[in-house]
N, C-alpha and C positions, 0 to 999 in steps of 0.2 A: 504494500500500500504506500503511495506515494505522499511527501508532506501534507499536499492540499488534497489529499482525500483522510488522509487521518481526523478521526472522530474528535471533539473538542470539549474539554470540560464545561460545562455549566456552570457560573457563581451565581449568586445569588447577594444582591445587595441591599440598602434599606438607609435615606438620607432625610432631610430635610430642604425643602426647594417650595420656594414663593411660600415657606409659611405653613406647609401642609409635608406631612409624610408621604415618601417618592417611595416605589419598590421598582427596580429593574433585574436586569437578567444580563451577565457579560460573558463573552466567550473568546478564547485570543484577549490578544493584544495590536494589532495594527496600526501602526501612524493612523491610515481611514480607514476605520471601521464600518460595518453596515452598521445604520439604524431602522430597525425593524419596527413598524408602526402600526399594530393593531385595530380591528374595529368594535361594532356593537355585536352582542353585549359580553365579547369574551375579554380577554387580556393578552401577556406577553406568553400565556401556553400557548397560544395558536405557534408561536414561533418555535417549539425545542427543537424540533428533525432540523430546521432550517440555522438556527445557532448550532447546533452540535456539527452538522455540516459546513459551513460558512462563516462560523465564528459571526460576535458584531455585539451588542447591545439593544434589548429589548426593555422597555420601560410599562410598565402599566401605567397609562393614563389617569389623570385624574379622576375622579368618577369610578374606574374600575379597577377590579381586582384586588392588589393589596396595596390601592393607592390611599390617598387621603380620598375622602368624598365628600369634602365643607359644602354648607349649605349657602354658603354667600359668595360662592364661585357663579358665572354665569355659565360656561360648557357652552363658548359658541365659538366659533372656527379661529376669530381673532385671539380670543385666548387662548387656545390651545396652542395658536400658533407662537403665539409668549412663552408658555410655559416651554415649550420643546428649545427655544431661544434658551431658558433660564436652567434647562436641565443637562444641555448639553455645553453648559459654560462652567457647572458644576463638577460634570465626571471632566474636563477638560480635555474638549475633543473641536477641533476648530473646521473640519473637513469630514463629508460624511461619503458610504454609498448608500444612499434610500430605499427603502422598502416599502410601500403601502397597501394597508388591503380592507374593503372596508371606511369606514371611517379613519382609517388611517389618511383617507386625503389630505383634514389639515394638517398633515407635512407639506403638502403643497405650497399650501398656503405661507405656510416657512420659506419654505425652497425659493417661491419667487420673490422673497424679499434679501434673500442672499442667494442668487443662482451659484455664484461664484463655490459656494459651499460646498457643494452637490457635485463629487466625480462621477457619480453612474446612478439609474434610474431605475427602479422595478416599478410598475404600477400592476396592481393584484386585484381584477374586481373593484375596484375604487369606488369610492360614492363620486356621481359624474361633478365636477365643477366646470359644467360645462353648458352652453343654449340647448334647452329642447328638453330636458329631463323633467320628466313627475315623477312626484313620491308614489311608490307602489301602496298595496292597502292598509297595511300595516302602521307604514309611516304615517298615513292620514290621521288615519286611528290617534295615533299619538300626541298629534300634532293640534289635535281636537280637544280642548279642556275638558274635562270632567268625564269625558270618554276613555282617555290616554290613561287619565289616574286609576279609570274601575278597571282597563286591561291588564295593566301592570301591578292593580293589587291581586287580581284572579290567577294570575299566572303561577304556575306552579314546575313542579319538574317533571311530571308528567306530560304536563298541556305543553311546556318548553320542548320535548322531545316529538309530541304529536307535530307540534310546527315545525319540527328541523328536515322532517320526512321533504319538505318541497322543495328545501336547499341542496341536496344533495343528487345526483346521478343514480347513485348506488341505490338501490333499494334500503328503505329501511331510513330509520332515525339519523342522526349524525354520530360517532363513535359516542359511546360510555363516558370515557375518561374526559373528552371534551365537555361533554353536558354536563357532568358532576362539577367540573373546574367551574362551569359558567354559573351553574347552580347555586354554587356556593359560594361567590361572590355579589347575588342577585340580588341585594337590599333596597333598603327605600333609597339609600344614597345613591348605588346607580341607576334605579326608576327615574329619581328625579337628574341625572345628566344626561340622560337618555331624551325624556323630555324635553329637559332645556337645551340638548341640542338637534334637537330636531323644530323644535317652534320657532329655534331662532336663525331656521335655515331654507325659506322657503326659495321655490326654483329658481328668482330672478337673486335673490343673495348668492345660490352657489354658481350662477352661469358669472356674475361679475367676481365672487372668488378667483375665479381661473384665466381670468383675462391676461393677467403676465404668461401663463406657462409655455408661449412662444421660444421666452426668455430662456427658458433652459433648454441650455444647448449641449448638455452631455448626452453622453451613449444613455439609450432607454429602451427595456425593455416592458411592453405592454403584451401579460398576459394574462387571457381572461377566459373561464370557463364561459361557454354560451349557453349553459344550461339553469342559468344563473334566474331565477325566478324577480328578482328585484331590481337587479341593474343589468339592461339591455346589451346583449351581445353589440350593437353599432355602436356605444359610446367606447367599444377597446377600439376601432378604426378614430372615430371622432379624437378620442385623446394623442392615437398615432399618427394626427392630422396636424394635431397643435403644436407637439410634440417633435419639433422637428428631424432628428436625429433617433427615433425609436421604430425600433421593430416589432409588429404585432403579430402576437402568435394564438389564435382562436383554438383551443382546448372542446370540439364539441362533446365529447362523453363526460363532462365535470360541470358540474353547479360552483355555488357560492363561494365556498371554500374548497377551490380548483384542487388543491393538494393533495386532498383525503381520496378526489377519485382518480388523482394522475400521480402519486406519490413520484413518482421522475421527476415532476416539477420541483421536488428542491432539489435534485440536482443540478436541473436547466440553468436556476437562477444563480445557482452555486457558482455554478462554470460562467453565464454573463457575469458575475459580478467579479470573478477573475481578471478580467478582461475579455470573456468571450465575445462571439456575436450572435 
């Protein structure tokens, strides 16, 4: 087995950043590491195959996992795009390669305010910051007061597992281990980031989020499951459009979370974020 295929330790860390407790995840050591940027409503496990593989830094977001989840935080693009500013000033890391998947877009959001930052691109199922996108029904729901709050208090780990059945390709639920991680970070604290960033993201805020991403002009890889029940197989083209320097690679036997049904994808990204192409 060769250096860059050898398997990479996991650490596991725990700071203080803007005032609230941070949890991340590091692997390697690299002058540029990846930064791996999770969505709703999991954390930095979505990432372990891909750090263990790839090495990088994986952070649970605010709101989630084993992050802080203060109630006087807003959880809208702009701030996140702060904190990721304030967390990677922290572990002192001044140059990234980006990962996103999910709600992990606002890294975007970061990225176009420093492109310079950003040596290499993954975009993974993204939430589109793009024209033309609607919330699927879900997000509506959400995004709906007192609707949003009865969804997210009824939801349990069974009803969480009934709904993962339409993310997925594979027959069946989304893995165990995933849904118990998510499970058990499920509180009112991420109900309400979930919330708040979704009500504070309707489709004309995220088409103008993404107005710079022209700007970044490093190597990008856009791949995206099209089995993807939420976010439409043509925004991996539309993002590979903005995106100038990126290559789109359509995945059709994989939903939402591309990896679980294409496990070679982290190899894929492994090797782009090498320098592949």
């Amino acid at each position: 087995m060769s250096e860059h295929e050898a398997e990479h330790e996991v650490r596991e860390h725990e700071g203080e950043i803007d005032g609230t407790v941070a949890f991340w995840r590091r692997a390697g050591e690299e002058d540029v590491p990846v930064l791996w940027l999770h969505g709703v409503p999991t954390s930095s496990d979505d990432w372990l195959p891909f750090l263990r593989s790839a090495g990088g830094i994986a952070p649970d977001l605010p709101g989630f996992g084993r992050s802080g989840k203060p109630g006087y935080r807003r959880y809208d693009m702009e701030e996140y795009a702060d904190w990721i500013e304030a967390f990677l000033d922290h572990v002192g890391v001044e140059r990234v390669r980006l990962v996103v998947h999910d709600w992990g877009a606002v890294g975007l959001v970061w990225a176009q305010r420093s492109p310079e930052r950003v040596e290499r691109l993954v975009v993974i199922n993204a939430v589109p910051l793009l024209p033309g996108y609607r919330w699927h029904r879900y997000a509506r729901a959400w995004r709906t007061r007192g609707v949003g709050e009865l969804l997210m208090g009824a939801t349990t780990r069974w009803s969480l597992g009934l709904v993962s059945r339409e993310a997925s390709a594979t027959p069946g639920p989304l893995p165990a281990d995933l849904l118990d991680a998510a499970w058990s970070h499920f509180d009112q604290g991420t109900q309400r980031a979930i919330l708040r960033l979704y009500r504070a993201s309707p489709p004309e805020t995220l088409a103008a989020a993404g107005g710079r991403l022209g700007e970044l002009a490093c190597p990008a890889l856009v791949a995206w499951g099209d089995r993807d029940p939420y976010l439409g197989a043509e925004f991996a083209d539309r993002y590979g459009e903005r995106l100038g320097a990126a290559t789109v690679e359509h995945l059709p036997d994989a939903g939402h979370w591309p990896w679980l049904d294409r496990p070679d994808l982290v190899g894929r990204v492994a090797a782009f974020l090498r320098g592949g192409r």
